[in-house]
C-alpha positions as CSV (number, residue, x, y, z in Angstrom):
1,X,-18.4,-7.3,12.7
2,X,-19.7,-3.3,13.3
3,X,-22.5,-3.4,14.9
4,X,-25.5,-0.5,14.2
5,X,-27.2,1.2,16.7
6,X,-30.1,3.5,16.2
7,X,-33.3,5.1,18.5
8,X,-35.3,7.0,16.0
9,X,-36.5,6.9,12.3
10,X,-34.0,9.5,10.9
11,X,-31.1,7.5,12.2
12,X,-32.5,4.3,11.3
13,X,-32.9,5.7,7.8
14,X,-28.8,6.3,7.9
15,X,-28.3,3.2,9.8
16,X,-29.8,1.2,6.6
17,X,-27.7,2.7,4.2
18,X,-24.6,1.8,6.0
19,X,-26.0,-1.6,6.5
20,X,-26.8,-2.2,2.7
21,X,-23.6,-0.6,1.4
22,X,-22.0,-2.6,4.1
23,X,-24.5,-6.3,4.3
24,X,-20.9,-8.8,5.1
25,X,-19.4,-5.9,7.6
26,X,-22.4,-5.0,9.5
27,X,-25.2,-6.3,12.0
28,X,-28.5,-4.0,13.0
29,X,-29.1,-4.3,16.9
30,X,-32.7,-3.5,17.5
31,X,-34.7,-2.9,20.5
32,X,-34.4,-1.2,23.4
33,X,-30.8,1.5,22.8
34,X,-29.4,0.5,26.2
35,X,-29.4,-3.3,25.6
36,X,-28.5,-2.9,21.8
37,X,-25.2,-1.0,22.6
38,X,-24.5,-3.4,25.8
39,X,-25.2,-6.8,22.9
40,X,-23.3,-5.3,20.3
41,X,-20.2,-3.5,23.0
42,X,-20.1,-7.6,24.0
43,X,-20.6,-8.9,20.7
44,X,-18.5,-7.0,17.6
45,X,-15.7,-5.3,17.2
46,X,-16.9,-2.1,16.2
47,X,-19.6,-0.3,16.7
48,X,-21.9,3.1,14.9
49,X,-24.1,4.4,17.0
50,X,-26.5,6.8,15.1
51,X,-27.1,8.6,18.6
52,X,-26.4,12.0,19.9
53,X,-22.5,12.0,21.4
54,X,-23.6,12.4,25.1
55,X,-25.7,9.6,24.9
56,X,-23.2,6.9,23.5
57,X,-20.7,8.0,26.1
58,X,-23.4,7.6,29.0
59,X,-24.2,4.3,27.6
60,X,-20.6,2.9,26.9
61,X,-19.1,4.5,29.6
62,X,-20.5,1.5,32.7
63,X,-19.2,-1.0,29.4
64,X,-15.5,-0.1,29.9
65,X,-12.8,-2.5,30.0
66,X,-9.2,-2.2,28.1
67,X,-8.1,0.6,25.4
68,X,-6.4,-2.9,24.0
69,X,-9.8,-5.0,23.4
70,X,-12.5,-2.4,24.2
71,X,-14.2,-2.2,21.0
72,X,-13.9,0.8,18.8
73,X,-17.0,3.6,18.5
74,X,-18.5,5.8,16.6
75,X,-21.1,8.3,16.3
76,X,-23.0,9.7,13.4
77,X,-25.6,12.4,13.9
78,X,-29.1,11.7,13.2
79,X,-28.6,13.2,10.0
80,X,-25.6,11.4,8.7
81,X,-23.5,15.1,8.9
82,X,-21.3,14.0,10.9
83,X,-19.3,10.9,12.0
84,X,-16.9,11.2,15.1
85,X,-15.0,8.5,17.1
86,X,-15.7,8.1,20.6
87,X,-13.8,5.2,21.8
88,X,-10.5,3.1,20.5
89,X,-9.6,5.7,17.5
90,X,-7.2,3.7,17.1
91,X,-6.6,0.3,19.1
92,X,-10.0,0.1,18.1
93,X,-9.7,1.6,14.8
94,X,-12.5,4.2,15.4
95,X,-10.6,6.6,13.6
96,X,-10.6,5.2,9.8
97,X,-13.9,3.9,10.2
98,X,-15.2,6.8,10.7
99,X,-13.4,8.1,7.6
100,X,-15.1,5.4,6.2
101,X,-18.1,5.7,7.3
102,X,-18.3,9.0,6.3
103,X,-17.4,8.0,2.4
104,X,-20.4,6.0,2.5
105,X,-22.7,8.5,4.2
106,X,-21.3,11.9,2.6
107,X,-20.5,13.3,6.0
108,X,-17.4,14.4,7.8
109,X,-14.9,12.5,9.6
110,X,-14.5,14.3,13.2
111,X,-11.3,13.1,14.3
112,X,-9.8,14.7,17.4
113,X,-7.2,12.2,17.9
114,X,-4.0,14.3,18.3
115,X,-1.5,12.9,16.1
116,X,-4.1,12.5,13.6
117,X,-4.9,16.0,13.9
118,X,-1.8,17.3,13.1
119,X,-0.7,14.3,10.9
120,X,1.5,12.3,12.9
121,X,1.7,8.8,12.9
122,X,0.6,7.1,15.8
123,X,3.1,5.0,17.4
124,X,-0.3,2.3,18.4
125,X,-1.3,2.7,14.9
126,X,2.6,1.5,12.9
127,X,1.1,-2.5,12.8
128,X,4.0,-3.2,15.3
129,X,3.2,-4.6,19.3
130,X,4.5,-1.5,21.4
131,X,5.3,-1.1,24.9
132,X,6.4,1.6,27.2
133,X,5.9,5.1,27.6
134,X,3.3,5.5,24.9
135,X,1.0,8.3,25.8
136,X,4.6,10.4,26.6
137,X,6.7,9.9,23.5
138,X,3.4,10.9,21.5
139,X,3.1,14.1,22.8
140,X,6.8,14.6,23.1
141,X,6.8,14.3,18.9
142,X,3.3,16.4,19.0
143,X,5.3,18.9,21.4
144,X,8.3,19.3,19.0
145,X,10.9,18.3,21.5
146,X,13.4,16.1,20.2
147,X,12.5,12.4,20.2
148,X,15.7,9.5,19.6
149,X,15.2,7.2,17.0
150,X,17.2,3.6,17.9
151,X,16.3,1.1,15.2
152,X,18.3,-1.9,16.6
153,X,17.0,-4.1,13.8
154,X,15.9,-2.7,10.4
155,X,12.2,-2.1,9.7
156,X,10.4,0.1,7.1
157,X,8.6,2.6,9.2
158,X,7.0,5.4,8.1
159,X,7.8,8.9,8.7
160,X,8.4,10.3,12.5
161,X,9.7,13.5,13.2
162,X,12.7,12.0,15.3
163,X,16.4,13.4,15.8
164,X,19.6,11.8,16.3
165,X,19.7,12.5,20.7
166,X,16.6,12.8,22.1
167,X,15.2,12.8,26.7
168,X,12.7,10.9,24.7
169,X,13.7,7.2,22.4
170,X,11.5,5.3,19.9
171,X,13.6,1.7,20.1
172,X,12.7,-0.6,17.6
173,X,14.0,-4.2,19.2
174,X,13.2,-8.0,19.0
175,X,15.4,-8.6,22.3
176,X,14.0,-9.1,25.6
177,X,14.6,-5.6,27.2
178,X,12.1,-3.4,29.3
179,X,11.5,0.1,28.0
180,X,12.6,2.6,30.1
181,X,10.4,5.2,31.9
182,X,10.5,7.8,28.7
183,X,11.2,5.1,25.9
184,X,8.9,3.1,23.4
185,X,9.3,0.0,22.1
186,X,8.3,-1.3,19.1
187,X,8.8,-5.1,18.2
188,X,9.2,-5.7,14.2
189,X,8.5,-9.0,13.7
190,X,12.2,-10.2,12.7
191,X,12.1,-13.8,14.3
192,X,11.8,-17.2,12.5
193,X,11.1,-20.3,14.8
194,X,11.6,-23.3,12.3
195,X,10.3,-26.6,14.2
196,X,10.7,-29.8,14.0
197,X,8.3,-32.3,15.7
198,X,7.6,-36.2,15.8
199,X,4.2,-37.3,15.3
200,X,2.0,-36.5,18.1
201,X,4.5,-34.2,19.3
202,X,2.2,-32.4,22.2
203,X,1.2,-28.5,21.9
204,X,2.5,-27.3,25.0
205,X,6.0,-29.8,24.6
206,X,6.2,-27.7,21.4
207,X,5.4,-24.2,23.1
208,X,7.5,-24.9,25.8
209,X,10.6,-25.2,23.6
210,X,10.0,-22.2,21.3
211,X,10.0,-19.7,24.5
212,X,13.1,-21.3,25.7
213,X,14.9,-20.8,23.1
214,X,13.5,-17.5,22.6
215,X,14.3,-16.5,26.2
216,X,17.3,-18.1,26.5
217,X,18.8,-16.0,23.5
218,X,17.3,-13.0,25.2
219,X,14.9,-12.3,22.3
220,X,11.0,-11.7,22.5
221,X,8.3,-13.6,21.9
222,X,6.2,-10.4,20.6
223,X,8.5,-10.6,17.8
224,X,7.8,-13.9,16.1
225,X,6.3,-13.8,12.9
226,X,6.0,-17.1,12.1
227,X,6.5,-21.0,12.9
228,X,8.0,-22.9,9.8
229,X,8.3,-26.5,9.2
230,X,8.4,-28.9,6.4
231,X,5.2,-29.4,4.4
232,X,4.8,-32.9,5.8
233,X,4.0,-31.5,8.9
234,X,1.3,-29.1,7.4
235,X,-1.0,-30.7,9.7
236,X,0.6,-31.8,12.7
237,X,-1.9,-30.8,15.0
238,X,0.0,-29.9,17.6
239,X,2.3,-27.5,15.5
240,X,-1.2,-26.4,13.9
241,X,-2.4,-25.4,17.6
242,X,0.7,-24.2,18.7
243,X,1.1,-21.3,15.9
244,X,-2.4,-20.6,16.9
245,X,-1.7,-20.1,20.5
246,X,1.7,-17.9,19.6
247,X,-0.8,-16.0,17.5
248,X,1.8,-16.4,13.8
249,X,1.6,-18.1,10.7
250,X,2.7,-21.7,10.5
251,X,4.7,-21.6,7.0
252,X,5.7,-24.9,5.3
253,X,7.9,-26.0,2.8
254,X,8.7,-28.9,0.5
255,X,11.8,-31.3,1.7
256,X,13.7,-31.3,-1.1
257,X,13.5,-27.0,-1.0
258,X,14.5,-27.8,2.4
259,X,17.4,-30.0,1.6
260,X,19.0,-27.5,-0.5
261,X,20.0,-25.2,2.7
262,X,23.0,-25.3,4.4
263,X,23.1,-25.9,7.8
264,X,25.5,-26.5,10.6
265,X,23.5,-29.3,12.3
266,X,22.5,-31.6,10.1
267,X,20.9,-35.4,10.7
268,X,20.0,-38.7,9.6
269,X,16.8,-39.0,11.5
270,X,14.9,-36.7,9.8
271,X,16.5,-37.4,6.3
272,X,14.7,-40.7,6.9
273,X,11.6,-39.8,8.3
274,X,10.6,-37.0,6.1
275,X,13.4,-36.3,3.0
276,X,15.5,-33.3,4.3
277,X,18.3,-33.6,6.8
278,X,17.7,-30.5,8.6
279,X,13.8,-29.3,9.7
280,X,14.1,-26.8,11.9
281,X,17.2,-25.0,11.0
282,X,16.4,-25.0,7.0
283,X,12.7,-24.0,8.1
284,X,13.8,-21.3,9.8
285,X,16.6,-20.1,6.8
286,X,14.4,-20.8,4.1
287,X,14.2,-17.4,3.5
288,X,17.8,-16.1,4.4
289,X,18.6,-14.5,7.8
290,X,20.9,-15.0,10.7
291,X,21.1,-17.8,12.8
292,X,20.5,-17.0,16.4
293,X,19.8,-20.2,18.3
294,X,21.0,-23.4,16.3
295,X,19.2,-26.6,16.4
296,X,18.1,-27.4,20.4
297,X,15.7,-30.5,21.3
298,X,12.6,-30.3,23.6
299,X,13.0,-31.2,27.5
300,X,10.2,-33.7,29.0
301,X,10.2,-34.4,32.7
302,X,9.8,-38.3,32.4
303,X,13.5,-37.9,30.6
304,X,11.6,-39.9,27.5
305,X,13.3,-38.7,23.7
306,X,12.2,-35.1,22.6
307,X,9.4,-35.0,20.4
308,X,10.4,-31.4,18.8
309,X,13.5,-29.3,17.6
310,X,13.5,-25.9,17.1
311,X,16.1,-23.3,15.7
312,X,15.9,-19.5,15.8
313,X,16.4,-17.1,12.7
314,X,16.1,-13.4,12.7
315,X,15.3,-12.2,9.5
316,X,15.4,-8.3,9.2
317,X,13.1,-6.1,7.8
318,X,12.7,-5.3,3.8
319,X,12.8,-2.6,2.5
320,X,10.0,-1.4,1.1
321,X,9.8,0.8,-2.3
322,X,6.3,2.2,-3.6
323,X,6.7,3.3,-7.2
324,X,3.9,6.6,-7.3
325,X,1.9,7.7,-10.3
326,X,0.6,11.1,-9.1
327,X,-1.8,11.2,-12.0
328,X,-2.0,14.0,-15.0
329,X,-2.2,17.1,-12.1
330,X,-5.2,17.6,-11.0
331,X,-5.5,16.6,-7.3
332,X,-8.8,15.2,-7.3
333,X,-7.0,12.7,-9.9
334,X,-5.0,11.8,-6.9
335,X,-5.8,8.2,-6.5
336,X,-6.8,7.4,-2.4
337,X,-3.7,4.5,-2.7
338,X,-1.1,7.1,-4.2
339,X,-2.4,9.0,-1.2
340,X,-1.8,6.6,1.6
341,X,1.7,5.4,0.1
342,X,2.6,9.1,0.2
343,X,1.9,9.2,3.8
344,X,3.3,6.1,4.5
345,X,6.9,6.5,3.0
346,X,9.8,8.1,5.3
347,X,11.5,8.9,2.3
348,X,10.6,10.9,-0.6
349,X,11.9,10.7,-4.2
350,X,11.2,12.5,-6.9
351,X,11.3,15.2,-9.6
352,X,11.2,18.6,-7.5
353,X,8.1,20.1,-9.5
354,X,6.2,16.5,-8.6
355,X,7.2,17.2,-5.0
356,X,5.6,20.4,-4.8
357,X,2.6,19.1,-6.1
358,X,2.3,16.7,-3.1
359,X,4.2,18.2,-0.4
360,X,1.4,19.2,1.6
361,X,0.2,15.4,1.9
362,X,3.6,13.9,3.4
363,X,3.1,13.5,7.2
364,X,5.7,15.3,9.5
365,X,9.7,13.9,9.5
366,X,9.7,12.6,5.9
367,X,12.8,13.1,4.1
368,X,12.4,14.3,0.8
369,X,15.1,13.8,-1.6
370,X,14.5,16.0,-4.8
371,X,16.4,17.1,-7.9
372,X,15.6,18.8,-11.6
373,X,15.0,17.1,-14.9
374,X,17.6,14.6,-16.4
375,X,18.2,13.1,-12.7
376,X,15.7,10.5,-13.7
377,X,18.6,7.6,-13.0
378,X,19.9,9.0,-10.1
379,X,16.4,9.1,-8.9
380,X,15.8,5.4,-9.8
381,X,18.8,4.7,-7.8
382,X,18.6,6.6,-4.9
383,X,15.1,5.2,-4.2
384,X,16.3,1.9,-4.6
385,X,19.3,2.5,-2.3
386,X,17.5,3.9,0.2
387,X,14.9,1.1,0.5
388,X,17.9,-1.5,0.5
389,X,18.7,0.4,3.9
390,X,15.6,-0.8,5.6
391,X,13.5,2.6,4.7
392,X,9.6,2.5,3.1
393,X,10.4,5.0,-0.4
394,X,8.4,6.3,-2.5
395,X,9.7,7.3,-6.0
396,X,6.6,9.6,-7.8
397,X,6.3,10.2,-11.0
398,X,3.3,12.3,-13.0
399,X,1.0,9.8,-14.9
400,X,1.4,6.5,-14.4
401,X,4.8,6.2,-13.1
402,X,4.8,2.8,-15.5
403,X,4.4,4.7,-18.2
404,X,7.4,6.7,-19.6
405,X,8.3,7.4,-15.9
406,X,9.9,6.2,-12.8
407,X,9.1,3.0,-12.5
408,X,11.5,1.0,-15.7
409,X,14.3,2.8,-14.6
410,X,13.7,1.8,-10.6
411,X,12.8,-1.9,-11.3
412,X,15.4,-2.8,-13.5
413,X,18.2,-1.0,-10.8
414,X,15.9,-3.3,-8.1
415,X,16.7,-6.7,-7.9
416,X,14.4,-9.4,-5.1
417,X,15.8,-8.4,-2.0
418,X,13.5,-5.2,-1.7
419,X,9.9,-5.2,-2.3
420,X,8.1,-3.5,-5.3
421,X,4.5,-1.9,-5.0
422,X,3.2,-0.3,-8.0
423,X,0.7,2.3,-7.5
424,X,-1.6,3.0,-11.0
425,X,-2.2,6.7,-11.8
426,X,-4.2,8.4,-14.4
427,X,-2.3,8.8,-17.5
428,X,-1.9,12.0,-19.5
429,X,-3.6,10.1,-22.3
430,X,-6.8,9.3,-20.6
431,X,-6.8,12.8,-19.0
432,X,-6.5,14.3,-22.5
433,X,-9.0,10.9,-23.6
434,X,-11.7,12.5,-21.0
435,X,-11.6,15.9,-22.2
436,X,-11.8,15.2,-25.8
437,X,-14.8,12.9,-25.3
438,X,-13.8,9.5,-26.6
439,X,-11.2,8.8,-28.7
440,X,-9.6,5.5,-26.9
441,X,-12.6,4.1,-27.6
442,X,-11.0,1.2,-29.7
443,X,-7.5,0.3,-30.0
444,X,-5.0,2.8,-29.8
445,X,-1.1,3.0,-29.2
446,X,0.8,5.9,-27.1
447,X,4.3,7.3,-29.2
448,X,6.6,8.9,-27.2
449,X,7.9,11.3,-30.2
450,X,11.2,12.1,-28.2
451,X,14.6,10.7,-29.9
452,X,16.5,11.5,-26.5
453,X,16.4,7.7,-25.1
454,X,15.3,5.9,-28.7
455,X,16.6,6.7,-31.9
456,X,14.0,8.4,-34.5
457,X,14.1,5.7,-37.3
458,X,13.1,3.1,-34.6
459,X,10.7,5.9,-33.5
460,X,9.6,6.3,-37.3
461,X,9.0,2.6,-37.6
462,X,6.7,2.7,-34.7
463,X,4.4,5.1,-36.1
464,X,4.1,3.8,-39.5
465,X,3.3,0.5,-38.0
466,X,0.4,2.4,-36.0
467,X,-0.4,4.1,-39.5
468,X,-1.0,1.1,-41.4
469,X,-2.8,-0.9,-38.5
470,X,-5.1,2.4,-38.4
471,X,-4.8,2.5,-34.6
472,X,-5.9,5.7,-32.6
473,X,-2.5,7.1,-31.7
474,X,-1.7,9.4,-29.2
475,X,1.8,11.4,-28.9
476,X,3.9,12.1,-26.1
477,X,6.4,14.8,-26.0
478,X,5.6,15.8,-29.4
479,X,7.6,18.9,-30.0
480,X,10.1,21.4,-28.1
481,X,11.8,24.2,-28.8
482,X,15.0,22.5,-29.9
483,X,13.3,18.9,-31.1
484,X,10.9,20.7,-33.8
485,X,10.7,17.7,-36.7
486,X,9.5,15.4,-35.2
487,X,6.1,15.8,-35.2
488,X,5.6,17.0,-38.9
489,X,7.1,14.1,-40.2
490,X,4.8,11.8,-37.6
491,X,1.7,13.1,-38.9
492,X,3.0,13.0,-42.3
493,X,2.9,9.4,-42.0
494,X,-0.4,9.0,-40.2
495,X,-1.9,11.2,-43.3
496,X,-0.7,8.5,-46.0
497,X,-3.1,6.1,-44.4
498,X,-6.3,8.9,-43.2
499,X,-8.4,11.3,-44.5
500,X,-7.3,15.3,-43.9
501,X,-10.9,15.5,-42.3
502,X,-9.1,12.7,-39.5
503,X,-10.2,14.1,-36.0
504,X,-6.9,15.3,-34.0
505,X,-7.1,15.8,-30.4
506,X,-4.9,18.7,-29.0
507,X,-4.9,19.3,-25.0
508,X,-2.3,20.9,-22.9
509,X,-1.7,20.3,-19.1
510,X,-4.8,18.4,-19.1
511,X,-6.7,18.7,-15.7
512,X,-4.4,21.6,-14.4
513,X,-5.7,25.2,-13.8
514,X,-4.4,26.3,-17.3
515,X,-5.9,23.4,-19.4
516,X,-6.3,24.2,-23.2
517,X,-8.0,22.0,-25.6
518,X,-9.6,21.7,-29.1
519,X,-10.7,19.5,-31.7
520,X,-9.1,19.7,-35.3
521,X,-8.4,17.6,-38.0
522,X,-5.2,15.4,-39.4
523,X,-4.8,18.4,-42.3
524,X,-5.6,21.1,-40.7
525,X,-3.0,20.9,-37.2
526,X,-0.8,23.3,-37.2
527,X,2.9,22.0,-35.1
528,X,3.9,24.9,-34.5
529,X,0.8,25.3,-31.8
530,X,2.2,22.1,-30.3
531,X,4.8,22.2,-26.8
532,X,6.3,19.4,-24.7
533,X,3.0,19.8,-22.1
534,X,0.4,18.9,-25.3
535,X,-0.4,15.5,-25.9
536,X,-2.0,15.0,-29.2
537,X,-4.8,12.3,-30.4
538,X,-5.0,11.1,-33.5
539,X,-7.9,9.1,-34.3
540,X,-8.3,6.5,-37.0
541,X,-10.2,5.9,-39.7
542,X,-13.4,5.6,-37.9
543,X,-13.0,8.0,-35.4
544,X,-15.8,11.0,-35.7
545,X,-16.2,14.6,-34.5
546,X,-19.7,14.7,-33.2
547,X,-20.7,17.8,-31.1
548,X,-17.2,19.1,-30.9
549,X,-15.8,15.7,-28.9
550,X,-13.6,13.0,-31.0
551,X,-15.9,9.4,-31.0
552,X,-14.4,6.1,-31.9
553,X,-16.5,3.5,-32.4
554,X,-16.2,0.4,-30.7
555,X,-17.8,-1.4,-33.1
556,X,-20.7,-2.5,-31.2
557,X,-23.4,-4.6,-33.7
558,X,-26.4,-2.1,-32.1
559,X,-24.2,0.8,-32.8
560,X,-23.2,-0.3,-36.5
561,X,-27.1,-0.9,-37.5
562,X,-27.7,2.4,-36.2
563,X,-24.9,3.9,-38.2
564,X,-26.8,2.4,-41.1
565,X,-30.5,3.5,-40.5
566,X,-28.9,7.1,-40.5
């Protein structure tokens, strides 16, 4: 919950419009300012304080506690110009709330947090536990001198501007090591506890037996992810309050899923009590890994039978591969995810004109792997590649990188043991669709009119298909200097089903600083005024020029008894 603080009417005015864009986030603390921001510093987990700057820190300053639970804070002027974090930019996550607070409000985000400053990502902000010599390793990286890299289990991170030797080490661990006096740790969560347990079994008989055999294979306990069992335990409660207290997932699964995985210590006991010979083992290889502590029983002081097994699995890191549409150009067509996947990637794939486009976005240390047109497969294989090495990719493409870009090429190379994220962009079409007015308005098809992956008569088909079922049709790659035909003999075919008078759509590099576009028709469009950066809208039978912008109908019922009374 954020809590809102506010002493006069101009900041109660901004406090409201926060609280009504925000009514499930946000709680309004009234009364007198000093006992609203002690309630609220007590009570949520954030706070905006619509308060001059020296007044919040006077007030929150006797409130104090721990950077690691202290909530975070921030202030926004009394007239919403400005919204700056104050406390816990980021343990508290100060720092994107007041981005996003200043979304909402139309101010500016005043964020003097130094790696955010300068773009670096901070090692408290990567989603991992970290330890050690935090505040030094920071401004190490912020001070350029060389900070080590050991990645002793893989993890996608993002990008950190680390070399090979370093006075200064990012480790990235699940063992039970101390960080030394110029080292970080971070703890991925790589570890798998599967558990067995006999009705009743008791919560801390259970916890008991899960750090054992953590500590006794010298791993941590920061880096569990999860407790898994089988799904007749889904409600064991003292597996249920056990996961709670470890602060991880409790994961179940069906026996007979169970009973498919091989293990080394198999058993009649629980193939009788619950269908699957192995519990924890098979819980905790489920999902593939390595076995690190086999099957051990629980310990009770009266000597009675264990009540709980438990096996350890450490399962590393997958890579992760974020497949980028950057959109038609323009950067305000930039979408905020493509954005934050860009920044979040430590490696960079793409077309080397794309890359230019975005280059100032990528945070500091990302490797950027670029090459010219026709590379399109090695790209789609690099990226892959380099996320089956543990690395967060992204692979851009202009568009929507589904759409004849990056992305067919990738995911078919891919296969499950990476994961996929597809980030939408704004398609050349609709770009050209928005400048033209609004010819998509009904259904349309796209053509790619380039025979250099498909052949032309399957092309040819296409389009004469898209002729007779009078569909708006809009043409990619429509003509280049050596691939001339095409595009004639395309609009031949859509003329033997529309009238000359047919509104055409022509716009080139649509939403970049040299954008060209017009309105013709079907029989007057001359080719030769076509290129490889045009794409070209044809509309359909219904589609109108009105005012200069192509209009298809939707065929609304309002809209067809208008079309009549005219």
């Amino acid at each position: 919950m954020i809590g809102l603080i506010s002493a006069t009417a101009a900041g109660a005015a901004a406090r409201d419009r926060l609280a009504a864009a925000w009514p499930d986030r946000t709680r309004v603390y009234d009364g007198a300012v000093a006992d609203a921001v002690r309630r609220a510093f007590a009570e949520c987990e954030q706070l905006v304080c619509f308060l001059a700057t020296g007044a919040v820190v006077r007030l929150v300053a006797p409130l104090l506690g721990d950077k690691a639970t202290d909530p975070g804070v921030v202030c926004v002027d009394e007239g919403g110009r400005f919204a700056v974090p104050v406390l816990g930019g980021h343990g508290g996550g100060a720092n994107e709330l007041a981005a996003e607070v200043a979304e909402v409000l139309g101010a500016v985000p005043v964020v003097t947090t130094a790696t955010d400053a300068v773009g670096l990502a901070g090692l408290d902000t990567l989603g991992l536990p970290v330890e050690g010599a935090v505040a030094a390793v920071s401004r190490a990286l912020l001070d350029g001198e060389p900070v080590a890299l050991e990645a002793e289990v893989a993890w996608p991170l993002p990008p950190l501007p680390v070399a090979e030797r370093g006075a200064y080490t990012i480790r990235v661990s699940d063992r039970a090591v101390a960080a030394g006096e110029r080292e970080v740790l971070l703890r991925p969560p790589t570890l798998v506890a599967g558990v067995g347990a006999s009705k009743g079994a008791p919560v801390d008989e259970l916890l008991a037996l899960v750090e054992a055999a953590l500590a006794e294979a010298g791993l941590c306990v920061r880096s569990l992810a999860e407790l898994a069992t089988v799904d007749a335990k889904a409600g064991e409660p003292g597996l249920v309050e056990a996961a709670e207290r470890l602060g991880v997932p409790l994961v179940t699964y069906p026996a007979e899923e169970l009973a498919a995985v091989e293990v080394p210590n198999p058993s009649d006991a629980p193939l009788a009590a619950v269908g699957t010979p192995s519990v924890a083992e098979a819980a905790a290889l489920a999902r593939g890994g390595e076995l690190l502590v086999p099957k051990r029983k629980s310990e009770r002081a009266d000597s009675s039978p264990a009540m709980a097994t438990c096996a350890v699995v450490r399962r590393p890191g997958r890579g992760r591969l974020a497949v980028v549409g950057l959109g038609p150009g323009a950067r305000d067509l930039l979408t905020p995810r493509a954005k934050d996947e860009l920044r979040r990637a430590s490696v960079l794939v793409g077309l080397d004109q794309y890359v230019d486009q975005i280059r100032d976005l990528l945070r500091p240390g990302t490797r950027i792997l670029e090459s010219g047109l026709g590379a399109e497969e090695e790209r789609a294989r690099t990226a892959v590649a380099e996320a089956r090495r543990g690395q967060a990719v992204a692979l851009i493409g202009s568009g929507d990188a589904g759409v004849y870009a990056m992305a067919s090429p990738a995911l078919a190379e891919a296969s499950d043991d990476i994961d996929v994220i597809g980030v939408p962009g704004v398609t050349a079409a609709l770009a050209a669709g928005a400048i033209l007015g609004a010819p998509l308005g009904h259904d349309h098809v796209s053509i790619s009119l380039s025979d250099l992956h498909t052949p032309w008569e399957v092309i040819e088909r296409r389009v004469r298909a898209a002729a007779e079922a009078d569909l708006v049709v809009t043409f990619y790659n429509p003509r280049s200097r050596g691939r001339d035909w095409q595009l004639p003999k395309a609009l031949a075919i859509l003329a033997g089903h529309r009238e000359p008078t047919t509104p055409v759509g022509v716009v080139r590099n649509a939403s970049r600083p040299d954008e060209s576009s017009r309105v013709t028709a079907l029989g007057d469009l001359d080719p030769a005024t076509v290129d490889m950066m045009t794409v070209v809208t044809v509309g359909n039978t219904a589609t109108r020029n009105i005012a200069g912008r192509m209009v298809t109908p939707r065929g609304y019922r309002w809209q067809t008894t208008q079309e009549e009374a005219r």
